[in-house]
Steps between C-alpha positions, in 0.01 A plus 500: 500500500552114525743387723836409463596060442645413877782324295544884297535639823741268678723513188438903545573491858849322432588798250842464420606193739603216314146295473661209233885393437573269214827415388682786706232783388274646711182604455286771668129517600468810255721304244301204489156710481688700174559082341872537556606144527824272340343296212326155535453287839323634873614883454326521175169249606535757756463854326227354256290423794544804694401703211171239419447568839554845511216544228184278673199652577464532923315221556708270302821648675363380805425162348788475433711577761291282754769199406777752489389566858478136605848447405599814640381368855643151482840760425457684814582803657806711287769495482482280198817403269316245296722296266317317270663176317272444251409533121222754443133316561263648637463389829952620504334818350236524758739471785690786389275742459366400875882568617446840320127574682698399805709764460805272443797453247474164230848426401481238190719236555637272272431152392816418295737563742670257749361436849768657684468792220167548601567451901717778467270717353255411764739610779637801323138648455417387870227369344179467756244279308593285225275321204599192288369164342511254759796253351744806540382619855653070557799570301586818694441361802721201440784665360833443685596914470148578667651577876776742321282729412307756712152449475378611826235771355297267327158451742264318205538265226249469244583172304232388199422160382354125590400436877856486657649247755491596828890372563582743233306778645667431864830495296461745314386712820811419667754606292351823365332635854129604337195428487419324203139544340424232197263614221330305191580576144121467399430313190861447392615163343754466766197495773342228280811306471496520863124392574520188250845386614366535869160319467751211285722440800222486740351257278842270438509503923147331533594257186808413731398468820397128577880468426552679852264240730657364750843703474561736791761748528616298808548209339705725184708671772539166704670362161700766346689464864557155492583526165765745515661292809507210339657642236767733662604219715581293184660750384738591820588074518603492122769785599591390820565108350839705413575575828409911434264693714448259786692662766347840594899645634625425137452684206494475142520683207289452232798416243574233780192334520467449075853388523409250827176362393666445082210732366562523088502879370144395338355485868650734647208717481288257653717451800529870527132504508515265828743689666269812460191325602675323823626824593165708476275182654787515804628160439883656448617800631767731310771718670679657253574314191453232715245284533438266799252178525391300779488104621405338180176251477494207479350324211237305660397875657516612161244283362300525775470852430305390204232310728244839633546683109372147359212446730389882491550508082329149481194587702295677176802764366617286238657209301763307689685489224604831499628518839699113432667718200686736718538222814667314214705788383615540849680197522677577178688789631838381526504360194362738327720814590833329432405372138415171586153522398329696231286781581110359440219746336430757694202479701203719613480564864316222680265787677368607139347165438293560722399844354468337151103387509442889664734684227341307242133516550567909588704516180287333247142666636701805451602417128162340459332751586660755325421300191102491559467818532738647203251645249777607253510440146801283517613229751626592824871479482659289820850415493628252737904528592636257750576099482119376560380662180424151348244379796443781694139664653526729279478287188234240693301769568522667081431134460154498663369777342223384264586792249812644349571834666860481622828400265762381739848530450824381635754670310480904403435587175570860441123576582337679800290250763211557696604266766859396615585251732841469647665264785806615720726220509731441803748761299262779578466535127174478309526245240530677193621811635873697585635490852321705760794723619365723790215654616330609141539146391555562090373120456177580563483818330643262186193301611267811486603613150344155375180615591202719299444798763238402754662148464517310801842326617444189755842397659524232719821546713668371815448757818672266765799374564528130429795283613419206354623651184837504642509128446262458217524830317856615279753540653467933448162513580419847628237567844118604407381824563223616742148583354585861518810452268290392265207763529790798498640337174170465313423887652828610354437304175192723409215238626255725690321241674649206637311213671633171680368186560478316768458828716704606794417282762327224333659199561624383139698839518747383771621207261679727287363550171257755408332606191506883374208657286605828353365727244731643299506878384 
């Protein structure tokens, strides 16, 4: 007599224990060996298989159990309450029917529901291993709910997709308390999304680099401090010229000091802004609803607070006439809050001219090269949003191409694109898009629904603070947001890879501005 399918006997072996639960049904080893199963999705993949497997000749059995056993030893010992979050492939299917080998339950959780829907079904199975597509495994482990719900059963973490980032593994490790184990969806077009848009950043970063000799991060670091001084001190002077803030044992309200320095309701914001900044950079001090300064500048040390940012930003960072703009707007102050003078244009922050020449050359051998290797039938699709649309490095580098294989557009028109480029302004809105309230950011997935799926979304946004804005920039101009803001937002968007330029580290990153590559679903 031939002998019994390991995975016929396991499922034997757990009799009537529940060995799959899908959508509050349980489902027995004997049950799922009869084909009892809900219709559609994993339970039903499921049953099919068990009873294909149930009918192979010996030797094929043990063919095809060797994966099953693979997987069953990256599982580990029992016992095993394996939710799996994911449609039915089969590499999901695979990993079920290892659980069941194991000896272990496979509850089938549920994609459509909310992440704190489908925390709590993780803690209210005391769930031990878990199995999901990568992005969601980022967007669990992000969500503000996470530490409200009991997860402490959960030993391993199987997440599937493109290589991951290791700060998103160590995050991701430290707010759900298991080991986390990354596997490859072989052959899939997200996986080849992910290889070309990796091999195209790498690429853009050699195209840009000579725009990085001779800058150190010193020298970045050196600046953005002497920056910020020089510009918080012209800041505290304007106020105190009204005889506010410049004696630390008296206070002020903020009502008092727009009423004392004759700040019109349309700057008000702007002025709040200082206060804000003062207080956090320790230049005022708040008690209360009080707010207390200290012995005002004068103005000759004022502008010669100006002197080490313009010898440090003049020896190879960038144009003097950027840095003149805001020295100029400095002086303006006074005038400028109480209606005297008209607001000018706003202006970019002085440290992003010096990222221009590095944005740019990453951008358009990004764009550039996107177009030289599209092998459709039609023209790659790029649409540009944001104020440099007319002579930007995107449309230079279209421009060089000796062949037509890119339409570029500036406007939307109804239609999908292949490529869409977006700039954050100093609002911490992408041009083009709706606001970004909160952590999901619904302007960029507005940006996102522009796209073809497998599109790829490159947003250049602010990820540091800059105070020059506060004298250059409106007068409601919100703060940036760190790198990781950014990455969550595009995670929580759908993209399931995102890559930044310059990298962590690298030197053109400290000014500010990077450049986000991500793949859309």
């Amino acid at each position: 007599m031939p002998p019994t399918p390991a995975l016929v006997s396991a499922l034997r072996e757990l009799g009537d224990r529940p060995a799959v639960v899908a959508g509050g049904r349980a489902i027995s080893g004997i049950g799922l060996l009869l084909g009892v199963s809900p219709p559609g999705g994993l339970p039903r993949a499921l049953a099919e298989r068990v009873a294909a497997h149930a009918a192979l000749a010996p030797s094929a059995a043990r063919t095809a159990e060797q994966r099953l056993r693979h997987w069953a030893g990256v599982l580990g010992a029992p016992p095993i309450r394996h939710t799996v979050l994911h449609p039915a492939t089969d590499l999901t299917v695979e990993l079920a029917l290892a659980t069941l080998l194991a000896g272990g339950t496979v509850h089938c959780g549920d994609l459509d529901q909310e992440p704190h829907q489908q925390l709590t079904a993780l803690a209210d199975s005391a769930t031990t291993h878990l199995s999901l597509p990568s992005t969601l495994l980022w967007r669990l482990s992000r969500d503000p709910g996470l530490p409200g719900h009991d997860l402490g059963a959960l030993r391993l973490v199987l997440h599937v997709g493109p290589e991951p980032r290791q700060d998103d593994v160590y995050a991701a490790v430290d707010a759900l308390g298991a080991v986390l184990a990354h596997v490859r969806a072989p052959h899939s077009p997200a996986e080849a999304a992910d290889r070309r848009l990796r091999g195209a950043v790498a690429t853009a970063s050699a195209a840009a680099w000579k725009h990085t000799i001779g800058i150190t991060p010193e020298q970045v670091r050196a600046f953005g401090a002497q920056l910020d001084h020089a510009v918080l001190t012209a800041l505290l002077l304007t106020l105190q010229q009204s005889d506010v803030l410049t004696d630390p044992a008296r206070g002020h309200t903020e009502d008092e000091i727009l009423a004392a320095t004759g700040t019109t309701p349309a700057e008000r914001p702007r002025v709040t802004r200082w206060l804000d900044a003062l207080h956090r950079h320790g230049l005022i001090a708040r008690h209360g609803d009080a707010l207390h300064g200290r012995s005002a500048p004068t103005p000759a040390e004022a502008r010669e607070s100006w002197r080490p940012a313009v010898e440090t930003w003049t020896d190879g960072l960038g144009p003097v006439t950027a840095l003149d703009r805001v020295r100029r707007g400095a002086l303006r102050l006074p005038r400028l809050i109480t209606g005297q003078d008209e607001p000018r244009a706003a202006a970019t922050p002085v440290r992003w001219a010096a990222s221009r020449g590095y944005l740019g050359a990453a951008l358009g051998a990004l764009v550039r090269g996107l177009a030289e290797a599209h092998d459709g039938p039609a023209p790659l699709r790029v649409l540009e949003l944001g104020p440099d649309g007319a002579d930007s490095a995107v449309t230079r580098a279209l421009a060089a191409r000796p062949r037509r294989t890119a339409d570029h557009h500036q406007q939307p028109d109804g239609d999908r694109y292949d490529v869409l480029v977006a700039t954050v302004g100093d609002t911490g809105d992408p041009a083009g898009a709706g606001g970004l309230a909160g952590p999901a950011c619904p302007g960029l997935a507005e940006l996102t629904d522009l796209l073809v799926p497998g599109g790829l979304l490159l947003l250049l946004a602010p990820t540091d603070e800059q105070l020059d804005l506060l004298i250059t920039g409106r007068a409601g101009v919100d703060p940036a947001r760190p790198a990781e803001h950014w990455r969550a937002a595009l995670t929580a968007a759908g993209c399931p890879t995102v890559l930044v330029l310059p990298e962590d580290g690298h030197p053109m990153g400290l000014l500010g501005q990077r450049l986000f590559a991500a793949v859309t679903p």
